[in-house]
FITI-619515 format. One record per residue (C-alpha): residue number from 1; residue in one letter; x, y negated, z negated. Coordinates in steps of 0.25 Angstrom, whole numbers. Each point is the difference from the previous one (the first is absolute). Last residue first. Example, Ala and Ser with C-alpha at 12.3 -4.5 7.8 and 13.67 -1.06 7.14 Angstrom:
BEGIN
SITE  2  S  55  4  -29
SITE  1  A  -6  14  -2
END
This chain:
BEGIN
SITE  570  X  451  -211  -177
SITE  569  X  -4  -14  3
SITE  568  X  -15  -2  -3
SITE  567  X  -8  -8  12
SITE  566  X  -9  -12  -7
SITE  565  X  -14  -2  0
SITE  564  X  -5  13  -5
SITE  563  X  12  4  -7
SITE  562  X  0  -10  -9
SITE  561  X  -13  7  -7
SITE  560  X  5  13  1
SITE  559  X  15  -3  -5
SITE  558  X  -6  -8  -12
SITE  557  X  -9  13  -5
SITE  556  X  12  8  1
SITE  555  X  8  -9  -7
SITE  554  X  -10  -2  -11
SITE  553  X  -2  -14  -8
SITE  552  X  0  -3  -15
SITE  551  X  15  3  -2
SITE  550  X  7  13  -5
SITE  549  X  7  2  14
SITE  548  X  0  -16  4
SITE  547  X  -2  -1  15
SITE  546  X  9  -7  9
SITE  545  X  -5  -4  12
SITE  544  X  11  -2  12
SITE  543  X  -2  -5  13
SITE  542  X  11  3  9
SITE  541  X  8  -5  12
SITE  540  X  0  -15  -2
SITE  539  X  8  -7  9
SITE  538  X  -6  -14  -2
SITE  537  X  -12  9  3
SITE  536  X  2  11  10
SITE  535  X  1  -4  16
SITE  534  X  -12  0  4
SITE  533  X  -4  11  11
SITE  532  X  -13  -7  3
SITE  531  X  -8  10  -6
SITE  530  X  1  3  -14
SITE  529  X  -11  -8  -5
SITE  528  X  -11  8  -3
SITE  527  X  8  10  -9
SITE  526  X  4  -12  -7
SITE  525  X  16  -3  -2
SITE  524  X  13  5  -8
SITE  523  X  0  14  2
SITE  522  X  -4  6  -13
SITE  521  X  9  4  -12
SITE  520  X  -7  8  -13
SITE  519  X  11  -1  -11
SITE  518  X  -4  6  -13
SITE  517  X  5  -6  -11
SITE  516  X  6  1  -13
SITE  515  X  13  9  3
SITE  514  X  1  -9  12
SITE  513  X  -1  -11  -9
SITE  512  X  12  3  -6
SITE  511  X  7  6  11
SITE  510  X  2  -15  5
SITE  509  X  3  -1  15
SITE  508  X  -13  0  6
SITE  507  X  -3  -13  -11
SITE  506  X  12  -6  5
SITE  505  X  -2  -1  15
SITE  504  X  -15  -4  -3
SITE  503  X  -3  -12  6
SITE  502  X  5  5  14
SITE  501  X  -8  13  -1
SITE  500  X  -12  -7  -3
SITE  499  X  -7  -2  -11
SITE  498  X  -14  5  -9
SITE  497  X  6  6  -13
SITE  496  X  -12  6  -8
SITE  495  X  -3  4  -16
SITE  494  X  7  -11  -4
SITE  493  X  13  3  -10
SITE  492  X  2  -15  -4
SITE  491  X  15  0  -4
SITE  490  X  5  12  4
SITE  489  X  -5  -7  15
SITE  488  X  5  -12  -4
SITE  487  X  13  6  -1
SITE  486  X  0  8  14
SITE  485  X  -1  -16  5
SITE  484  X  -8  -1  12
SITE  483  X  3  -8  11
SITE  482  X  -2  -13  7
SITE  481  X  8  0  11
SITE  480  X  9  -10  4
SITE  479  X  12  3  -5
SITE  478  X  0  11  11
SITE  477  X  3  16  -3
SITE  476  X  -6  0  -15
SITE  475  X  7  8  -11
SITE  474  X  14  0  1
SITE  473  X  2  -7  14
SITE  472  X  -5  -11  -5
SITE  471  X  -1  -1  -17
SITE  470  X  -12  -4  -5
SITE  469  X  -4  -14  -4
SITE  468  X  -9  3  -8
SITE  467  X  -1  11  -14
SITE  466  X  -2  -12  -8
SITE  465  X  -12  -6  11
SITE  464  X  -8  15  -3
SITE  463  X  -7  -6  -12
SITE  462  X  -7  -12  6
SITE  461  X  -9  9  7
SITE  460  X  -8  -8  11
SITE  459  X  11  -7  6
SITE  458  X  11  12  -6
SITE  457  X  3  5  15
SITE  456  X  -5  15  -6
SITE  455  X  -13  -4  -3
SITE  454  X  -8  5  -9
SITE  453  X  -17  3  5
SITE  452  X  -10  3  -8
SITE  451  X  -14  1  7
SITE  450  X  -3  -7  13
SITE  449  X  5  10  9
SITE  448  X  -5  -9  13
SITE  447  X  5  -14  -5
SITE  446  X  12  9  -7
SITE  445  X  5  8  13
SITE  444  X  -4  -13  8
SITE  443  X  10  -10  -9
SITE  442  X  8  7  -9
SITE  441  X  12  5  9
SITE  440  X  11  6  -9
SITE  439  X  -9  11  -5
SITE  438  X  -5  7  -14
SITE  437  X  -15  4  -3
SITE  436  X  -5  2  -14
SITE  435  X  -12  10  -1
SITE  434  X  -14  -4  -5
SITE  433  X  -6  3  15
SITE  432  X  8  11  5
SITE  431  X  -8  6  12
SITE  430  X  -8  -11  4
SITE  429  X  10  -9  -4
SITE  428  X  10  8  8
SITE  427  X  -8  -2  14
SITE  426  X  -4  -14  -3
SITE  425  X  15  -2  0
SITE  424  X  4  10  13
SITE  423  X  -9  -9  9
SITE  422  X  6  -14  -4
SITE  421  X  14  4  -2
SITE  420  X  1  10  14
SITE  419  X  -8  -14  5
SITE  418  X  13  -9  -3
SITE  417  X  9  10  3
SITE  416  X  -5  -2  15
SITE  415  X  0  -16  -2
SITE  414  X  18  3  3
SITE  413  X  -4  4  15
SITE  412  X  -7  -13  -1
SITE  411  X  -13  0  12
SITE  410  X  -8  8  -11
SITE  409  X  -12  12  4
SITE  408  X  -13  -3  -6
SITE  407  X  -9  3  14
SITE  406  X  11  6  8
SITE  405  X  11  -7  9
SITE  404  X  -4  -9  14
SITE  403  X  11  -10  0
SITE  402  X  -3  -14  -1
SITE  401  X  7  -4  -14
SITE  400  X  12  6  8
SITE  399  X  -2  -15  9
SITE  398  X  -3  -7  -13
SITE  397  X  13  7  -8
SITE  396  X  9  -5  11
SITE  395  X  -5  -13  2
SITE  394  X  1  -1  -17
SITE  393  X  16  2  3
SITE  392  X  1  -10  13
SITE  391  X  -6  -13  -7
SITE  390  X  10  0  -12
SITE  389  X  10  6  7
SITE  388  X  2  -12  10
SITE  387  X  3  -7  -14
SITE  386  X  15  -4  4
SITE  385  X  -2  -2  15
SITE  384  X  -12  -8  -1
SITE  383  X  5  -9  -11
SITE  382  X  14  -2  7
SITE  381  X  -5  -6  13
SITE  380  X  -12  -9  -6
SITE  379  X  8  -5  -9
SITE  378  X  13  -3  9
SITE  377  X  -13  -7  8
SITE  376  X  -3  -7  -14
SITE  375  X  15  -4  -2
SITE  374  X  1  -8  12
SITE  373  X  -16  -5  0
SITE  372  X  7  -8  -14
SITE  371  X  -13  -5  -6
SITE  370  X  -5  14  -4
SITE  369  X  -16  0  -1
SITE  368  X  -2  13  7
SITE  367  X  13  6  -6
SITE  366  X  -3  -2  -14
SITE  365  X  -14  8  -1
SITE  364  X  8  10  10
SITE  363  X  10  2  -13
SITE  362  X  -10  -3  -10
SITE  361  X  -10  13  4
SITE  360  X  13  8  4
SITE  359  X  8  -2  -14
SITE  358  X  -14  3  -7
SITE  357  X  -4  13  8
SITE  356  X  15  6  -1
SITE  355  X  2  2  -14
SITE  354  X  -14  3  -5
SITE  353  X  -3  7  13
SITE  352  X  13  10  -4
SITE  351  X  -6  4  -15
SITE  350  X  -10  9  8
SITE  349  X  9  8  4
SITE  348  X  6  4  -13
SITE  347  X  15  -5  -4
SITE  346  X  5  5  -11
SITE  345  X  6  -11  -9
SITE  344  X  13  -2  0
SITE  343  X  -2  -10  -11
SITE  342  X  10  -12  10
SITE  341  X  -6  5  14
SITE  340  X  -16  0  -5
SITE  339  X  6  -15  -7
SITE  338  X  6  -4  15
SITE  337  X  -11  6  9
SITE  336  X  -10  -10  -11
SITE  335  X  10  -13  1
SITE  334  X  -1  4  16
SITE  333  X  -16  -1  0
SITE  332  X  -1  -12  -10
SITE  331  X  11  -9  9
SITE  330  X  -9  5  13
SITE  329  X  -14  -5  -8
SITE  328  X  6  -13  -7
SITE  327  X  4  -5  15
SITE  326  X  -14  2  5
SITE  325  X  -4  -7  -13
SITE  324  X  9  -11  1
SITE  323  X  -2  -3  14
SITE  322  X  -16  1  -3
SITE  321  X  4  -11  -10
SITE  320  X  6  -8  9
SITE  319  X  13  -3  -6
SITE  318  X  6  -6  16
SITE  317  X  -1  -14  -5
SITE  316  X  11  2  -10
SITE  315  X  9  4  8
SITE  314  X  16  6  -4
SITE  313  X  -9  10  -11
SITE  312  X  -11  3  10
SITE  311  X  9  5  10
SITE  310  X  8  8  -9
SITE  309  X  -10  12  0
SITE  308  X  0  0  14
SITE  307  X  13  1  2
SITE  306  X  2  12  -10
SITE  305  X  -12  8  5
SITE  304  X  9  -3  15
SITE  303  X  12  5  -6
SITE  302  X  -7  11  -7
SITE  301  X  -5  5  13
SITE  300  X  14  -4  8
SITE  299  X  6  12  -12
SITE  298  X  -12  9  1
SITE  297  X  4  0  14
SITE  296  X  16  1  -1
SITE  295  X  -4  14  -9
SITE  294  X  -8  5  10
SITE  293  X  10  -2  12
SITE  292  X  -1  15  3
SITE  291  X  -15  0  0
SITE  290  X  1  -11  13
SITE  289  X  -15  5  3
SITE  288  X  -8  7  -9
SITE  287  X  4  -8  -11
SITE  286  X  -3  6  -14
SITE  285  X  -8  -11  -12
SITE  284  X  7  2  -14
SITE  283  X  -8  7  -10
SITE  282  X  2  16  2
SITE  281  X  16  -2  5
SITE  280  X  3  -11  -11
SITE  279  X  -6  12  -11
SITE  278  X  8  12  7
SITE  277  X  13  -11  -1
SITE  276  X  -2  -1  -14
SITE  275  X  0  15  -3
SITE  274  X  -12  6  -8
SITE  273  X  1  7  -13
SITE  272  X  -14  3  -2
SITE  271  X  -4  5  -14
SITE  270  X  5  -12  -10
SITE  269  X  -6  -12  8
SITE  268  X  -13  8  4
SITE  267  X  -3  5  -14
SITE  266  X  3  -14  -6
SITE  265  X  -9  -10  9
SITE  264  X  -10  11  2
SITE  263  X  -4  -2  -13
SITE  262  X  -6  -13  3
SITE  261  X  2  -12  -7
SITE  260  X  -10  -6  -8
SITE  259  X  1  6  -13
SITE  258  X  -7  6  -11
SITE  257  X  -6  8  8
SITE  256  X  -17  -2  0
SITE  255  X  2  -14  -9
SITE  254  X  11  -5  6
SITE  253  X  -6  3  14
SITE  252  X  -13  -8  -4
SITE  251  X  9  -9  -7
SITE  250  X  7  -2  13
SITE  249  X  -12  -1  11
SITE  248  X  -6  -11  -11
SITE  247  X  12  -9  -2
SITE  246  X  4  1  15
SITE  245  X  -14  -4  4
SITE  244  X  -2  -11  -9
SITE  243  X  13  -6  1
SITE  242  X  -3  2  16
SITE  241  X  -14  -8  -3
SITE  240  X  7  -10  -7
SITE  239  X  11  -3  10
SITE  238  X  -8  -1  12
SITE  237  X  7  -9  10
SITE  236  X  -5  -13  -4
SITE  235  X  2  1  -14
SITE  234  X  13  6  1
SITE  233  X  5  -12  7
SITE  232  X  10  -7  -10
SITE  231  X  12  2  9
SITE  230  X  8  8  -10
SITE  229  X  -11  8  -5
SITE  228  X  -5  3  17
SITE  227  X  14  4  2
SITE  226  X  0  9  -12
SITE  225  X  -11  8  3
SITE  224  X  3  -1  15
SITE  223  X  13  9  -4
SITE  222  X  -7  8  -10
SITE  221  X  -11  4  9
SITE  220  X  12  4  12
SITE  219  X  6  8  -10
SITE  218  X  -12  7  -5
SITE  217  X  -1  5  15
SITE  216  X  7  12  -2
SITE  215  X  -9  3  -10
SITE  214  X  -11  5  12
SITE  213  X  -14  0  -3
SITE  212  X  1  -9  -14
SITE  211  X  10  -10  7
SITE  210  X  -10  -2  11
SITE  209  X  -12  -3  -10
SITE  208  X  11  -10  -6
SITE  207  X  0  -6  14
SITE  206  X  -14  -1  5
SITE  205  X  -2  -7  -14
SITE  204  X  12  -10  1
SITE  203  X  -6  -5  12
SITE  202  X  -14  1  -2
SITE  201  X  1  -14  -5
SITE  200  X  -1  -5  15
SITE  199  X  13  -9  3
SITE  198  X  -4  3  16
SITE  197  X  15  5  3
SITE  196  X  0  7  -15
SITE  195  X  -13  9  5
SITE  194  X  4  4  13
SITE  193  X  14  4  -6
SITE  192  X  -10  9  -11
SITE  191  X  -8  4  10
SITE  190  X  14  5  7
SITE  189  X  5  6  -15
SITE  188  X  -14  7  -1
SITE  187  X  -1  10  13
SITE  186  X  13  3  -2
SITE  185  X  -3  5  -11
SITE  184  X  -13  8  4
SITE  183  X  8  5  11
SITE  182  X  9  6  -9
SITE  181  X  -9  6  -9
SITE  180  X  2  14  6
SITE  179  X  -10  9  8
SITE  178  X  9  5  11
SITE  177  X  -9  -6  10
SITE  176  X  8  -11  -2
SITE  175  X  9  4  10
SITE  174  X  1  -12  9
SITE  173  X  2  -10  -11
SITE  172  X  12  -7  7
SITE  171  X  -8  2  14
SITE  170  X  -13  -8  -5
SITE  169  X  9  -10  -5
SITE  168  X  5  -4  12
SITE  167  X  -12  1  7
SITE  166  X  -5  -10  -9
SITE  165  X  11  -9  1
SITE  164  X  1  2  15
SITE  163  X  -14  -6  2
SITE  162  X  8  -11  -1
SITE  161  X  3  -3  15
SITE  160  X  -15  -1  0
SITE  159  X  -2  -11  -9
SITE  158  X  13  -6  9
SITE  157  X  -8  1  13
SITE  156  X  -11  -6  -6
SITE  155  X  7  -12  -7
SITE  154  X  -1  -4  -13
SITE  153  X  13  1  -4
SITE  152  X  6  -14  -3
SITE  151  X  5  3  -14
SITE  150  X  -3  15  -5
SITE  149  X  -9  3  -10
SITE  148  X  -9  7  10
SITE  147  X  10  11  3
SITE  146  X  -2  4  -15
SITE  145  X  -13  5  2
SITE  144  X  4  12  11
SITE  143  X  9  5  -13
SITE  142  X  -12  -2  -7
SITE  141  X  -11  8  10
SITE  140  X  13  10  2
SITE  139  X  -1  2  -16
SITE  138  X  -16  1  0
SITE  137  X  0  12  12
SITE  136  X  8  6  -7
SITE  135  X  -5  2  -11
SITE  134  X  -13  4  8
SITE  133  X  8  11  5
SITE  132  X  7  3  -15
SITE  131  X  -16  1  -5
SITE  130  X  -3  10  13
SITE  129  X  12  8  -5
SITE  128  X  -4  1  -12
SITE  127  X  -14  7  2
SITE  126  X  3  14  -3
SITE  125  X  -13  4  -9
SITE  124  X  2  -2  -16
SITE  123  X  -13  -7  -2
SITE  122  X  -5  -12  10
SITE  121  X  -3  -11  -12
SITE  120  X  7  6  -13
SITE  119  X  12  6  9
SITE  118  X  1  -15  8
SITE  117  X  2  -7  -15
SITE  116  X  8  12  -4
SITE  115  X  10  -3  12
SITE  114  X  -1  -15  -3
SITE  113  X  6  1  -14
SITE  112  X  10  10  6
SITE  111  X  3  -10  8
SITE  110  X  3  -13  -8
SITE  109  X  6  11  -11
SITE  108  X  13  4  9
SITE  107  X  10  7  -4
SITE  106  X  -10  11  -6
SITE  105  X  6  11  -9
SITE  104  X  0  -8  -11
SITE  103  X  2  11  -10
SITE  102  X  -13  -3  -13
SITE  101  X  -3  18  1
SITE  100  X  -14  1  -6
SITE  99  X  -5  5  14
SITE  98  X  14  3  11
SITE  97  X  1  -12  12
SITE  96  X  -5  -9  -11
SITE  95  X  -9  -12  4
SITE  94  X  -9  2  -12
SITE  93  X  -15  -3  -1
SITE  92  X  -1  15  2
SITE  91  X  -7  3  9
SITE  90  X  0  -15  9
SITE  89  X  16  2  -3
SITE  88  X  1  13  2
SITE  87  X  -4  -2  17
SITE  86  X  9  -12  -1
SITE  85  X  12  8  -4
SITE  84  X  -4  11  9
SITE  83  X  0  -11  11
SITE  82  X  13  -7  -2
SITE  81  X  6  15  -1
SITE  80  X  -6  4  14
SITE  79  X  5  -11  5
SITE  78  X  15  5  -3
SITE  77  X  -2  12  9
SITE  76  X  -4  -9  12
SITE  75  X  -12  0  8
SITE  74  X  2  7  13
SITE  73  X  -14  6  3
SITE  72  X  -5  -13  4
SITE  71  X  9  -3  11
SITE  70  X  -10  -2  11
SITE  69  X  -9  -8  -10
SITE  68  X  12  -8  -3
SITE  67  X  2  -3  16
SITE  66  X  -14  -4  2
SITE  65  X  -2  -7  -13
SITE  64  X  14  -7  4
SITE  63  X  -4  -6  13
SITE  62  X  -16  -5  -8
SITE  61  X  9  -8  -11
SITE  60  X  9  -6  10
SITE  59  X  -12  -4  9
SITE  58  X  -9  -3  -10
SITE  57  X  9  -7  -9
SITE  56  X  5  -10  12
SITE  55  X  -13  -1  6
SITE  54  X  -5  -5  -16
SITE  53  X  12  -10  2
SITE  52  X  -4  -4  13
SITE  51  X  -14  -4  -6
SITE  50  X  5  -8  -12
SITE  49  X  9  -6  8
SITE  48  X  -10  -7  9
SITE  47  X  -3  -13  -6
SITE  46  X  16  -2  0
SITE  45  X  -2  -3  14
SITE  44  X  12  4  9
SITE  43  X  5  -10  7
SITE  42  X  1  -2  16
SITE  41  X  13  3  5
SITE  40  X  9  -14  2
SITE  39  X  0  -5  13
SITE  38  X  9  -14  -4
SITE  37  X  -3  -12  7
SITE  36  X  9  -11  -8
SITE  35  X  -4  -13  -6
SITE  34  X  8  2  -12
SITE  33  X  12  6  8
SITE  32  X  2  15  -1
SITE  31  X  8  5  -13
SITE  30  X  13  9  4
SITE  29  X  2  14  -4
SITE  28  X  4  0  -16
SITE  27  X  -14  5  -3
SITE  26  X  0  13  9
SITE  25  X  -17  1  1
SITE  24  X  -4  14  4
SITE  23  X  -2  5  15
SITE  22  X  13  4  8
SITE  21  X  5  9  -13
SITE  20  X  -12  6  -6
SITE  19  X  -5  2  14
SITE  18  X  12  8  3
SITE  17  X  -2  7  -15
SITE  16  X  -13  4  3
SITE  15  X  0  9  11
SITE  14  X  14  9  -5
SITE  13  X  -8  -1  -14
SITE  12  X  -12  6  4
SITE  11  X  5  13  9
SITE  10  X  4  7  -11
SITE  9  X  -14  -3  -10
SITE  8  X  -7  5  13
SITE  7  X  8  13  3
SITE  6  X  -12  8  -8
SITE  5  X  -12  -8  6
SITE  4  X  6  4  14
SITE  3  X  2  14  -2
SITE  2  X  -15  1  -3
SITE  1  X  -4  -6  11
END
């Protein structure tokens, strides 16, 4: 039974797309006579869309409630930073990453404002990723929405044939149980479609709130900013609010940071050195089948994005506005894979469903109301073999989700550094309360330290940037690690290092801090979560803590209290 909740999301679309196919209205087949008997499918009521869109939410939203509780001890390193900020934020009336120190550390001020908003109601208990299932469960309710709009498509079997937007975006947000904002944002920019396809004043609204939550989105504000100027309909769509909005998120970040851009903007621009084609490989969709003609894939997938797009310039009667939008969707998914590819930006995984979502939303939006039934069974071909990932890799995770493992144990091989930082951290408060803690990971090694923390990567700790990007092989193995400058550590001086072999190539190299420092090294993982037989993390070896000989912490003392959760390494 299990098994077969998991394989649902796979088995969908091979069901769906036939009916999608034999079932929706093709507008250039021919036109029955006026007096005609045609058996059309009986209508859908528009009465009751308000009920299957409440089965919708519940349904997608009670799926991921399952699976997120399953995975509930992987929560990201980097949610840990959005919640530390917020936690400082309701103590501090500041949402600093560091007390008194005005760094936007936060990349995205909709959810950190939301994070602090469900700290001051439930307190600071792990409860995000029930929040990101109930997201989730509002973007598929909007994705499902947009099937509505479509001319001619109230029949039952095609309301049903659209359940495939839904489980679409379901799959796409798959590991939301991660803790990160994206779902959230996506959750936005589709209310925000909704929205411009009823001319609800929300419009503008839903989108500046998406724009705060994830920047990348600003473009898309911008771009329906401007179209709404030039066609005199800003009053219709919200434009007000949105000024009102944008006007006060911004002061408020002008006023905290003097600034509006993130931090993280710089740091992660300067520090990882990624190569173009690692940044195509992490966004673009991976065939399972036919992988060796991927490149003449995406090549027939732009062709037919390209088709599409032209159908409304040579028609004028096929500018539907749900057209429009679906086809606003896909052009606003790859213009977003084509800026992460232009600033070689480091490609989290949790950026991907920000790429691939939108294109795959518009793309099957398009397809169910294509007038050309060639071109939409090439569609209905192409799509499933491009995306097929999409639905197979969070089948993968559900199914392991299953697994019987110990109470607290993560699914993520990489989630086990996660908890070393979350139990080590309150461990070295305890122990070193007013002592300065260096690292290259700030999220749950600062959200459980909660003292002083720099940080090596330079988001938090501005400082380190001029010492970034450093030299591969010289003092970091990959240009994707973020490592520690031995500069910024003469620099600082902090009583602790807490890093990772693989962060810390040049601080183990430097005599300097040798001289300084005493080296205590661990094996990289919980005493409670060595079974398995995991390979190491991301090919860590050795935990290292350095310990500052004249500081305000004791080796020894340090070495006792680690040593009851993690295994020292002679």
């Amino acid at each position: 039974m299990i098994h077969a909740i998991a394989i649902a999301p796979v088995i969908t679309p091979y069901l769906i797309f036939p009916t999608l196919v034999s079932v929706a209205p093709t507008l250039d087949s021919p036109r029955p006579a006026a007096n005609a008997t045609v058996a059309n499918p009986a209508p859908v009521p528009v009465a009751v869309l308000p009920t299957i869109l409440t089965a919708v939410f519940l349904g997608s939203a009670a799926v991921m409630l399952f699976f997120n509780w399953r995975l509930r001890f992987d929560l990201a390193d980097d949610a840990y930073i959005h919640l530390r900020i917020a936690h400082n934020l309701l103590r501090t009336g500041h949402p600093y990453f560091n007390p008194g120190e005005p760094v936007m550390v936060t990349s995205s001020p909709v959810w950190t404002l939301l994070l602090a908003f469900n700290e001051l109601l439930f307190g600071s208990r792990n409860n995000l990723w029930a929040w990101n299932a109930v997201l989730v469960g509002v973007a598929a309710s909007a994705s499902y929405r947009l099937a509505w709009f479509h001319v001619g498509s109230l029949s039952k079997t095609y309301k049903v044939a659209a359940l495939l937007l839904p489980v679409t975006v379901m799959a796409c947000l798959a590991n939301s149980y991660w803790g990160m904002e994206t779902a959230l944002a996506i959750a936005l920019l589709l209310l925000a479609v909704v929205a411009f396809l009823k001319s609800s004043p929300w419009a503008l609204p839903l989108l500046t709130f998406a724009a705060f939550t994830r920047y990348e989105l600003a473009g898309a504000l911008a771009v329906a900013g401007v179209i709404c100027l030039a066609t005199r309909t800003g009053r219709r769509y919200g434009a007000a609010p949105a000024s009102v909005i944008a006007g006060i998120l911004a002061a408020w970040l002008f006023k905290e940071f003097g600034t509006i851009i993130p931090n993280a903007v710089a740091a992660k621009s300067r520090v990882y050195a990624v190569p173009i084609h690692v940044i195509w490989t992490s966004l673009l969709p991976k065939p399972f089948i036919l992988s060796d003609a991927e490149n003449l894939l995406l090549l027939l997938g732009l062709g037919l994005v390209g088709s599409w797009a032209a159908d409304p310039l040579r028609h004028r009667g096929r500018r539907e506005p749900v057209r429009l939008a679906s086809l606003a969707l896909m052009i606003g998914g790859i213009s977003l894979l084509l800026l992460y590819v232009a600033c070689r930006t480091f490609i989290f995984p949790w950026y991907v469903a920000l790429v691939q979502c939108p294109v795959l939303v518009g793309a099957l939006s398009v397809t169910a109301i294509d007038h050309s039934w060639r071109r939409r069974i090439a569609a209905l071909i192409l799509l499933p073999i491009l995306f097929l990932n999409v639905f197979v890799s969070p089948t993968k995770i559900a199914i392991a989700s299953m697994a019987l493992r110990p109470a607290g144990a993560p699914l993520l091989n990489e989630s086990r550094r996660v908890h070393v930082y979350l139990s080590a951290g309150a461990l070295l408060h305890q122990a070193c309360p007013q002592s300065e803690l260096m690292t290259s990971e700030i999220g749950a090694l600062g959200y459980s330290f909660q003292g002083y923390v720099s940080d090596g990567v330079g988001i938090a700790s501005p400082g380190a940037l001029k010492y970034h990007p450093m030299a591969v092989p010289q003092e970091r193995s990959d240009p994707s690690f973020g490592a520690i400058p031995p500069r910024f550590v003469r620099d600082r001086k902090p009583d602790l290092i807490f890093t990772y072999d693989i962060y810390a190539e040049a601080v183990t190299a430097s005599p300097e801090i040798h001289a300084a420092y005493d080296d205590l090294r661990f094996y990289p993982v919980l005493k409670s979560e060595t079974q398995g037989n995991l390979a190491p993390v991301w090919g860590a070896r050795t935990l290292h803590v350095f310990v500052k000989k004249a500081g305000g912490c004791d080796a020894a003392q340090i070495n006792d209290v680690l040593s009851a959760i993690l295994v020292p390494k002679n």
